[in-house]
ROPA-860448 format. One record per residue (C-alpha): residue number from 1; residue in three letters; chain; x, z, y. Coordinates in steps of 0.2 Angstrom, whole numbers, plus 5000, padded with zeros to 4 digits. Example, Ala and Ser with C-alpha at 12.3 -4.5 7.8 and 13.67 -1.06 7.14 Angstrom:
2
  loza  nunu  vexpa     X     Z     Y
     1   ALA      A  5062  5039  4978
     2   SER      A  5068  5036  4995
***
This chain:
473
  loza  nunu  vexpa     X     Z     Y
     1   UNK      A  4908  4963  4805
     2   UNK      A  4904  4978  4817
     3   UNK      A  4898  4976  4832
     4   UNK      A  4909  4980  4848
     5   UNK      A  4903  4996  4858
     6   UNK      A  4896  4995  4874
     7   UNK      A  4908  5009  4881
     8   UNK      A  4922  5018  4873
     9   UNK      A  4927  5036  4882
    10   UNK      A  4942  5046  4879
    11   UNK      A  4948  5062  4885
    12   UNK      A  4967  5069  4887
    13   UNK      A  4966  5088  4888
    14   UNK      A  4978  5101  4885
    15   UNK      A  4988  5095  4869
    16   UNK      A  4968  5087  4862
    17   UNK      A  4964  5070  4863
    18   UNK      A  4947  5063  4857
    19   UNK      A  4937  5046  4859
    20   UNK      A  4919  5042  4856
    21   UNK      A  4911  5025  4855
    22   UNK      A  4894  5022  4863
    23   UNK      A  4883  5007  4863
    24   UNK      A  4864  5002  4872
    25   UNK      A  4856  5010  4886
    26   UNK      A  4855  5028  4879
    27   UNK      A  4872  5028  4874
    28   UNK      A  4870  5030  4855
    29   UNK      A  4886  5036  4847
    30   UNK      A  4892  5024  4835
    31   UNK      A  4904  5033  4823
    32   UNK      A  4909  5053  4825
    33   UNK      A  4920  5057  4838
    34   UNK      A  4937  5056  4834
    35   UNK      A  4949  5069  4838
    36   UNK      A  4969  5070  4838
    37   UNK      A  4983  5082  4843
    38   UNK      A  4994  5077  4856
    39   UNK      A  5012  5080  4852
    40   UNK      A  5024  5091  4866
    41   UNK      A  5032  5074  4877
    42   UNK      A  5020  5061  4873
    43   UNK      A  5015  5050  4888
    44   UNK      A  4998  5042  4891
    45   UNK      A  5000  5025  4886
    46   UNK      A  5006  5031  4866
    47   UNK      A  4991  5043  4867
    48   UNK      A  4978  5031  4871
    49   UNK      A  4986  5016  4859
    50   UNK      A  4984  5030  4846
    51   UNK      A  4966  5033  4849
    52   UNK      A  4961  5015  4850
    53   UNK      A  4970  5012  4834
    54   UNK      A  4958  5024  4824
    55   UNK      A  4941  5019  4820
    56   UNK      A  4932  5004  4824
    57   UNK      A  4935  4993  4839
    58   UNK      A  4934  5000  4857
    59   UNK      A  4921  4996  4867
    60   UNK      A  4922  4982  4882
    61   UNK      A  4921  4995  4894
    62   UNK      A  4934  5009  4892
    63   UNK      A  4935  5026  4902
    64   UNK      A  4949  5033  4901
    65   UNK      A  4949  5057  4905
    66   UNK      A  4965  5064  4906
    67   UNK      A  4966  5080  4915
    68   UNK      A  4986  5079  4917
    69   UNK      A  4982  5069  4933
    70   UNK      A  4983  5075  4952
    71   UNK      A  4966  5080  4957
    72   UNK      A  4961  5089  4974
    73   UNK      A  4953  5086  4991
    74   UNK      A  4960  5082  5008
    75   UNK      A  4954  5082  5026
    76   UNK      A  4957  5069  5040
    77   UNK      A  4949  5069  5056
    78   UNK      A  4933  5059  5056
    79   UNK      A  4936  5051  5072
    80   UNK      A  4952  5040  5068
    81   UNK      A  4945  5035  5053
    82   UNK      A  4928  5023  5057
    83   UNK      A  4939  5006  5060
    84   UNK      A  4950  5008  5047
    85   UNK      A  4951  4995  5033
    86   UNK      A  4949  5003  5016
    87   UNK      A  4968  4995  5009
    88   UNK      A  4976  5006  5027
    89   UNK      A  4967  5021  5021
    90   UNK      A  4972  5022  5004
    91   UNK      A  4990  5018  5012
    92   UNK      A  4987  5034  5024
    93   UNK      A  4979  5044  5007
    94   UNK      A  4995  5042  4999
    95   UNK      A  5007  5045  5013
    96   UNK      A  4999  5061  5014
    97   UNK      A  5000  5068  4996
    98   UNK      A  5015  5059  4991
    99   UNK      A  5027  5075  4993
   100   UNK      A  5013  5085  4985
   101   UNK      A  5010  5072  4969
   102   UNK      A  5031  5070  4966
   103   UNK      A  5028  5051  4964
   104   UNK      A  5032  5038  4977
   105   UNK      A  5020  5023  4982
   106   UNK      A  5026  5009  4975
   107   UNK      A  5023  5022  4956
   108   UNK      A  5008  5027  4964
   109   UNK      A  4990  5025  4958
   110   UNK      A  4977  5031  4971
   111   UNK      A  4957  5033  4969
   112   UNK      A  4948  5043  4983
   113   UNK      A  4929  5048  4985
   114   UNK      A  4924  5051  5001
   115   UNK      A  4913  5069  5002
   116   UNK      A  4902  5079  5015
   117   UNK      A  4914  5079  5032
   118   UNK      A  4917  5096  5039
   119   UNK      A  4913  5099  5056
   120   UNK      A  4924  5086  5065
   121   UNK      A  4934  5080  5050
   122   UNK      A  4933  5068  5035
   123   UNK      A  4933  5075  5018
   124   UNK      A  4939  5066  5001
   125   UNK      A  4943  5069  4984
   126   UNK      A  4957  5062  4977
   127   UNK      A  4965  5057  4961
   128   UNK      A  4983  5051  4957
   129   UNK      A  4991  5044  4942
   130   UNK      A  5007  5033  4937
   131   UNK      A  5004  5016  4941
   132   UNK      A  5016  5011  4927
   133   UNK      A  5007  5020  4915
   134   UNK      A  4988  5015  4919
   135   UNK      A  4995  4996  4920
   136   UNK      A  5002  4999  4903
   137   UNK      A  4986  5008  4896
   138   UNK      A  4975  4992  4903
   139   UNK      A  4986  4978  4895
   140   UNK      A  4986  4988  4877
   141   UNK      A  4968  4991  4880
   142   UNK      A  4963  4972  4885
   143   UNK      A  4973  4965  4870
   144   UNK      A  4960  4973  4860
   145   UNK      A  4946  4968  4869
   146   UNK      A  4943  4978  4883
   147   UNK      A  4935  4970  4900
   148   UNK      A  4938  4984  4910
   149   UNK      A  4949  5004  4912
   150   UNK      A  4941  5016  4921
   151   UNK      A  4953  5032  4925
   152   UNK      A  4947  5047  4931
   153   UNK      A  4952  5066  4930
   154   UNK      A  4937  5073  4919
   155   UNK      A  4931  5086  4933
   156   UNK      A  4914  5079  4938
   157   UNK      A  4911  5065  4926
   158   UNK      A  4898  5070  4921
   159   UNK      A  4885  5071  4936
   160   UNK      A  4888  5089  4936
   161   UNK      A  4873  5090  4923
   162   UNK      A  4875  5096  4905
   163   UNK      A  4863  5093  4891
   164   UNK      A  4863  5106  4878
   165   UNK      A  4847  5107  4865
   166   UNK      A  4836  5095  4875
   167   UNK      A  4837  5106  4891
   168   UNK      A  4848  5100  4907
   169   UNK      A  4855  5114  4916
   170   UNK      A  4868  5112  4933
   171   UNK      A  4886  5115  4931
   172   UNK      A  4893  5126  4946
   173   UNK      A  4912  5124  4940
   174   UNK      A  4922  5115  4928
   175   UNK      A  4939  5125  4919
   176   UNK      A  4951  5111  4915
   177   UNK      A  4969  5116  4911
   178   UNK      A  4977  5121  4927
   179   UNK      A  4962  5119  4939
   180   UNK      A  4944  5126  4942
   181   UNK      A  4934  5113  4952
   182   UNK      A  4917  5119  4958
   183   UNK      A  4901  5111  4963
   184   UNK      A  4887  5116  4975
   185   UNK      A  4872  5111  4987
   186   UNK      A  4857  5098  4985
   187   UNK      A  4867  5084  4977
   188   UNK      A  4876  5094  4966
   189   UNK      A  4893  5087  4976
   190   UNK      A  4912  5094  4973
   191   UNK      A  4917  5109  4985
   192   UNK      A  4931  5118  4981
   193   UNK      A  4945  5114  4968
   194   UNK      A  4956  5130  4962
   195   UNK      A  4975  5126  4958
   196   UNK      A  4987  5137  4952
   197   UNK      A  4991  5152  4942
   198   UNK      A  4988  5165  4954
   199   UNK      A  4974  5155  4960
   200   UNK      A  4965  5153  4944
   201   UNK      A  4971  5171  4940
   202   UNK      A  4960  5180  4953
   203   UNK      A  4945  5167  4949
   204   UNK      A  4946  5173  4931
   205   UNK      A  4944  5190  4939
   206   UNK      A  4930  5186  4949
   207   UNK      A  4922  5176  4935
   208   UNK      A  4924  5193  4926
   209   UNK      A  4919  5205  4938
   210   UNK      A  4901  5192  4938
   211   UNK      A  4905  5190  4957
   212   UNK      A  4909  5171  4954
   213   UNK      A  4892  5163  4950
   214   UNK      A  4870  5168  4950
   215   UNK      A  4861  5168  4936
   216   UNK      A  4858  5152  4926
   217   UNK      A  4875  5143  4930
   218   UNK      A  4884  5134  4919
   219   UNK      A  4903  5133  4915
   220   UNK      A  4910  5119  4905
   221   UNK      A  4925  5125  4898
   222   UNK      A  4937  5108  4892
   223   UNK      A  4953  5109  4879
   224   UNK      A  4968  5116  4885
   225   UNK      A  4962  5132  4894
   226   UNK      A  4965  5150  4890
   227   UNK      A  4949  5161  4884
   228   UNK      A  4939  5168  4896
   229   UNK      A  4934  5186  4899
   230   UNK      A  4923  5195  4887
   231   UNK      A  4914  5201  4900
   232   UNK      A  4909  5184  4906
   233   UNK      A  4889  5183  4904
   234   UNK      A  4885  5164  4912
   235   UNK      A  4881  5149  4899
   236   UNK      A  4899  5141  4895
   237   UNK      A  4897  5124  4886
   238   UNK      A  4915  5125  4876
   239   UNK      A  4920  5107  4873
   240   UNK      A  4930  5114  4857
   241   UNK      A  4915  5113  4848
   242   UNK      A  4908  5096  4841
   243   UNK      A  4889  5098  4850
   244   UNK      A  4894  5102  4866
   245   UNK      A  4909  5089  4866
   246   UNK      A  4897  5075  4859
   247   UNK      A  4884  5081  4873
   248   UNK      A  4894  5080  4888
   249   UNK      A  4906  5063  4880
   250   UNK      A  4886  5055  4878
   251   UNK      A  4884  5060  4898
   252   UNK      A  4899  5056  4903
   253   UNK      A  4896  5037  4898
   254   UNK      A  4878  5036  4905
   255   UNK      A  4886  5040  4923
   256   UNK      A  4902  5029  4919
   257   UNK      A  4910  5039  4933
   258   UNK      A  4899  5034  4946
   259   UNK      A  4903  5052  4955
   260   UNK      A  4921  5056  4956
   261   UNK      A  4937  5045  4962
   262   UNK      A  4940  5031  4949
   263   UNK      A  4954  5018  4947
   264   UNK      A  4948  5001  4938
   265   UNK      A  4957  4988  4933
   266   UNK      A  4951  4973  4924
   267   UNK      A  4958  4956  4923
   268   UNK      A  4950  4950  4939
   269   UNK      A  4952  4963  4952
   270   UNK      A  4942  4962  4970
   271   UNK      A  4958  4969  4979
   272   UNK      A  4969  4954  4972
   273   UNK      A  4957  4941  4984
   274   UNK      A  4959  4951  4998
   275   UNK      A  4977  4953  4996
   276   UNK      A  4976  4933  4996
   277   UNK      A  4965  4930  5010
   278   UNK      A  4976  4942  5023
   279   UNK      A  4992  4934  5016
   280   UNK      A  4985  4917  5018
   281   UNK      A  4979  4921  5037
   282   UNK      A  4995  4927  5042
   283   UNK      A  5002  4910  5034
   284   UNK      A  4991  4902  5046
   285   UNK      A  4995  4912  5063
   286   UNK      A  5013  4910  5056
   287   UNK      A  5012  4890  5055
   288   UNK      A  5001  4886  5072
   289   UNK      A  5015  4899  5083
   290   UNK      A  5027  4886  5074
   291   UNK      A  5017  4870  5077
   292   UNK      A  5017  4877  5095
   293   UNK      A  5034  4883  5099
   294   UNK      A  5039  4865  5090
   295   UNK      A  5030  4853  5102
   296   UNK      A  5039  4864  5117
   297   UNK      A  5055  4861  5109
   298   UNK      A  5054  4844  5107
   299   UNK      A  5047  4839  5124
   300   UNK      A  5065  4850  5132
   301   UNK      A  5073  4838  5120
   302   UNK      A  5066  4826  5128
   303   UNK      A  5070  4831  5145
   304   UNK      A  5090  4834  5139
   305   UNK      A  5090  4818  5130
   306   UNK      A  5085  4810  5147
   307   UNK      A  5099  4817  5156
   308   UNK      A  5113  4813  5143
   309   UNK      A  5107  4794  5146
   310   UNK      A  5108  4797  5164
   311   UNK      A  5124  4804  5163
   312   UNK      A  5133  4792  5150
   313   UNK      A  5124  4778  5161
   314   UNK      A  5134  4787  5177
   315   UNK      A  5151  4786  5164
   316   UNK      A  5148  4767  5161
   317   UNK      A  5147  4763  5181
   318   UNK      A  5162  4773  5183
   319   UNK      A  5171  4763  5169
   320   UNK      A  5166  4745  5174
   321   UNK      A  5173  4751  5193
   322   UNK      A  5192  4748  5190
   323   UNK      A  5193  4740  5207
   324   UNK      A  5186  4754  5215
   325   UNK      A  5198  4766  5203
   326   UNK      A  5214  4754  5211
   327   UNK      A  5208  4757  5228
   328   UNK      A  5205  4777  5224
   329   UNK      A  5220  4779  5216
   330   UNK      A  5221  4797  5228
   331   UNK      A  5206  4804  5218
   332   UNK      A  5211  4798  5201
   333   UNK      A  5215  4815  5198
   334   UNK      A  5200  4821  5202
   335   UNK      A  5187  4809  5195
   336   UNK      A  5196  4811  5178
   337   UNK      A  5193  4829  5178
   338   UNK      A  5175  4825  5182
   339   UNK      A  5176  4816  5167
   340   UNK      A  5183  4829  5154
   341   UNK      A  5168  4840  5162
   342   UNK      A  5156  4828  5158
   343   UNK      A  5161  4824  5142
   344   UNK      A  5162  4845  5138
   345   UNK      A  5143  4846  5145
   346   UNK      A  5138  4832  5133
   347   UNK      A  5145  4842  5119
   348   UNK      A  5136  4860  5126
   349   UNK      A  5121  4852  5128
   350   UNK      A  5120  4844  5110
   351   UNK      A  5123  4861  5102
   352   UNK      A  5109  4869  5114
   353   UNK      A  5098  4856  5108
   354   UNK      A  5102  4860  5087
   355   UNK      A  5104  4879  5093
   356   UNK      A  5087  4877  5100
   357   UNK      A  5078  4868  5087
   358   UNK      A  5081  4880  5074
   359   UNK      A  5079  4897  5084
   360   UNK      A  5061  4900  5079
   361   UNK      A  5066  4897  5059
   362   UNK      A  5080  4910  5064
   363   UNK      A  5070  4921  5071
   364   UNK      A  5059  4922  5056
   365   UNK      A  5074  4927  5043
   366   UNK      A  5081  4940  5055
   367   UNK      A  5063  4950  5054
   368   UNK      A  5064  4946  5035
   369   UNK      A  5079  4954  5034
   370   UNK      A  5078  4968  5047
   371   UNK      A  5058  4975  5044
   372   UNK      A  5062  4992  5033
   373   UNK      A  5046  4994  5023
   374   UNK      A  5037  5003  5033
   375   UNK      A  5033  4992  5047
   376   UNK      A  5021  4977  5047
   377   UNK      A  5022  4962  5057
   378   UNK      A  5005  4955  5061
   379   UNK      A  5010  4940  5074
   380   UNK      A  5023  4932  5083
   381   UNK      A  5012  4924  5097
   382   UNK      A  5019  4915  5116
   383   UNK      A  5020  4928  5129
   384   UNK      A  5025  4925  5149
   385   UNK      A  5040  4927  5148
   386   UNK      A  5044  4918  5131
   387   UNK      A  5035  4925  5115
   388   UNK      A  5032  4942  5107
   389   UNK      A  5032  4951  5092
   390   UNK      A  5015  4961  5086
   391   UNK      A  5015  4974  5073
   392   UNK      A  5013  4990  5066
   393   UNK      A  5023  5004  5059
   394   UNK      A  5021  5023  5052
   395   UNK      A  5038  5030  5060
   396   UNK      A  5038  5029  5077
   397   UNK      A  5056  5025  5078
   398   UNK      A  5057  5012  5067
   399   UNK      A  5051  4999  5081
   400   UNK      A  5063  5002  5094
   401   UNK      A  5077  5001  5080
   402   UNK      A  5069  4986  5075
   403   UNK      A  5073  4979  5093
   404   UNK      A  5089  4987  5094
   405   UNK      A  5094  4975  5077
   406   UNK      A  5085  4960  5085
   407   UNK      A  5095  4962  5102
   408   UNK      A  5111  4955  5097
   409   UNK      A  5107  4944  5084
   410   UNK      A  5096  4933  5098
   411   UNK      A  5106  4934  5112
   412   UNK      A  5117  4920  5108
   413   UNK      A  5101  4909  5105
   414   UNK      A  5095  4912  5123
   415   UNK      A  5083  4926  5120
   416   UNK      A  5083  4944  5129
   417   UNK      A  5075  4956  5119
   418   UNK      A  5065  4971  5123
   419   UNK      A  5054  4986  5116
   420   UNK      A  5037  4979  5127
   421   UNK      A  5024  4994  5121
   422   UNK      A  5022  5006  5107
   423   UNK      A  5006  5015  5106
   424   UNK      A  5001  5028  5092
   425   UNK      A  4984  5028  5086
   426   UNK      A  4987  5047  5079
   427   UNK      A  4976  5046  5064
   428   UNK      A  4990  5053  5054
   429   UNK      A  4997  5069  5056
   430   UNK      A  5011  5064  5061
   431   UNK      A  5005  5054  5076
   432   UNK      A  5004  5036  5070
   433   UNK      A  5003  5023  5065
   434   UNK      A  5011  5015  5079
   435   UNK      A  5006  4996  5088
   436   UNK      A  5021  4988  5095
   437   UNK      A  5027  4972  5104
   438   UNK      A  5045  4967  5105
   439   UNK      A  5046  4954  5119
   440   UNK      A  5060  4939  5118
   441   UNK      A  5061  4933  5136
   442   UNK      A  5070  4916  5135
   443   UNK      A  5086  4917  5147
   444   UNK      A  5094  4898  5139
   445   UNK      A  5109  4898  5133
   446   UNK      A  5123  4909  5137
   447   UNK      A  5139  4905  5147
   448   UNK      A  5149  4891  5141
   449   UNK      A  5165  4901  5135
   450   UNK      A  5150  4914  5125
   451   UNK      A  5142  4897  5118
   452   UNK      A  5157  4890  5111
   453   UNK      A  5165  4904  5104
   454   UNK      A  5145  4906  5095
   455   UNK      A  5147  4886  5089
   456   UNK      A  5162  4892  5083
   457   UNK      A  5161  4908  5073
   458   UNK      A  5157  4908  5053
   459   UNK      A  5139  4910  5049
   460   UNK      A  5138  4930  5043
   461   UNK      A  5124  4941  5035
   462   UNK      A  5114  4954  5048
   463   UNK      A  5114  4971  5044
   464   UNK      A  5101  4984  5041
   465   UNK      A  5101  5001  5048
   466   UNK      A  5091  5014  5040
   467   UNK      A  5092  5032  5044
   468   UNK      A  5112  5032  5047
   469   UNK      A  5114  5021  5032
   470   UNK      A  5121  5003  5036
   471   UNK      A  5116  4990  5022
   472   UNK      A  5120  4971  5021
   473   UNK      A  5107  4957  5019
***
């Protein structure tokens, strides 16, 4: 039986596919580097299943090149970057280039590289895929055997180096079907990616003209692109012929995409704990502001129960007077009114008590219902005046609308709701995100004609509002 690969590359360019199997330290090619066309509408996922399906097995490491993915670098400024966790940054990556990629961020797959800051801002390189496709490229790819998927555009995978008859030379730019991306300084790092026709029409030009590059640079030239110039004198390595493919595939597995933006997945991924780990902190700040606003509730139970039994105790003496009734026969009137008012407090003040007891579980399904997606309670936690809600959002309007949709749904419970702070960090462009706190300042209960006509109306489903739309929950 053959032995597994170490790791299996394969490369999507233009309407060419190809895969090459590597094992050991030195990244020995197995068998011959397999090649395919790919046909006009075919989507990753068949193209890679049809790869893997040829030869021997893949290896347990797979890395997956297709140069049909988003590639190209962003600034932010440095500043509003140094305390932010790397899941909010990728959030605030993707926000950023989501009208520029066409996909959405639920569909969107992100890996970034962080590169040289410029001047007073933050430089990355970034990469962007369909998440439904690379999630269906792994599970094929792990049925047969693979541990882990690496994606990556092919610019750069290859250390910016290229081995050609023994003799390492630097690559100064890499032509990939729509895009140029160039390299540059000490380390050899990304500085410039070229995108679009007329763009990649007057590098063509330059590159002609011999303006573009010194002597000695190199050009890898991948499938896909349109010839070059003849008057183009620098070293191009032409992945269309089976050398300089096998060279550069044998390179690109030694750095296993150590120097450009990546997505891996494998069946145990780092992100999934941490995902775990917040979800169960907020679990626990959830259950101690519970535990906390419980005990308060029961000991006002208390103090209510104690007043019924010194009302009904009040009602008993009265009763047990009848001689005193006889006598008071004027204020019989009277004393019976007493008694019908008694008897409608004792009601009130049982409803405040269920009314009060499951306020906080009510409170918890309105914010279930209300939040729109882009807002993020971190914490409801007691305040002076009652308790608070802390959180965060990207739209600075959707916190006081928030409020506005939390404002009559708790005044019936004894809570007056306001819009306490909201404070924009302005590390994206567009001002946020946004910390906010929504302060429930606890009234009681309402008046006792506003209390009974709540008791009495049917239970109903709150409404959403979002941007002019009304939608049930």
């Amino acid at each position: 039986m053959a032995r597994r690969p170490s790791v299996t590359v394969i490369l999507c360019s233009g309407r060419t596919a190809c895969r090459a199997d590597f094992a050991g330290g030195d990244a020995a090619l197995v068998s011959p580097v397999v090649k395919i066309d790919i046909q006009p509408g075919s989507e990753l996922p068949s193209v890679v299943s049809a790869l893997a399906h040829r030869g021997e097995k893949i290896g347990t490491r797979v890395l997956v090149l297709t140069a049909e993915a988003w590639t190209h670098m962003v600034r932010f400024p440095a500043a509003g970057l140094r305390a932010l966790p790397d899941d909010e940054l990728t959030q605030a990556l993707k926000y950023e280039v989501e009208s520029l990629t066409g996909l959405g961020d639920e569909a969107m797959a992100l890996a970034h590289r962080r590169l040289a800051d410029v001047g007073n801002d933050a430089q990355f390189w970034i990469s962007v895929w369909s998440e439904a496709q690379c999630r269906e490229v792994f599970e094929a790819l792990a049925q047969q055997g693979a541990r882990s998927v690496a994606f990556a555009h092919p610019a750069g995978t290859a250390n910016s180096q290229t081995i050609s008859d023994g003799v390492i030379g630097q690559v100064h730019a890499e032509y990939w079907p729509n895009l140029v991306a160039e390299f540059g300084g000490a380390d050899h790092q990304l500085t410039a990616i070229t995108q679009g026709p007329s763009a990649l029409q007057k590098w063509r030009e330059n590159l002609a003209s011999g303006s573009f590059f010194t002597g000695g640079a190199t050009l890898v030239r991948g499938f896909g692109t349109e010839a070059l110039p003849s008057e183009v004198e620098i070293c191009v390595q032409n992945l269309s012929q089976d050398d300089a493919l096998e060279n550069w595939l044998r390179n690109v597995a030694r750095q296993n995409l150590d120097n450009c933006p990546r997505l891996v997945l494998s069946p145990h991924r780092p992100a999934q704990f941490s995902r775990l780990l917040v979800a169960g902190l907020a679990l626990i700040v959830a259950l101690t502001a519970t535990v906390w606003h419980g005990r308060w509730l029961r000991q006002r139970g208390e103090r209510i129960e104690n007043e019924i039994a010194t009302v009904q105790q009040l009602i008993t003496r009265q009763e047990n007077d009848d001689a005193e009734l006889l006598r008071l026969a004027g204020e019989t009137e009277q004393l019976s009114g007493q008694l019908e008012s008694t008897g409608q407090q004792l009601v009130l003040l049982q409803f405040f008590l269920d009314q009060q007891v499951g306020r906080l579980g009510k409170l918890l399904v309105w914010l279930l219902e209300l939040r729109t997606e882009d807002v993020l309670i971190r914490e409801l936690k007691p305040h002076e005046r009652g308790m608070s809600i802390v959180g965060l959002s990207l739209n600075s309007e959707s916190a006081p609308q928030l409020a506005n949709q939390l404002r009559d749904a708790a005044q019936p419970f004894g809570w007056r709701v306001s819009l306490g702070a909201q404070i924009g960090a302005k590390t994206l462009v567009s001002g946020g995100p946004w910390e906010f706190e929504i302060i429930l300042e606890d009234v009681g209960h309402k008046s006792t004609a506003g209390v009974i006509s709540e008791a009495n109306r049917p239970e109903g489903r709150l409404t959403r509002d979002n941007g002019g739309a009304t939608h049930a929950r």
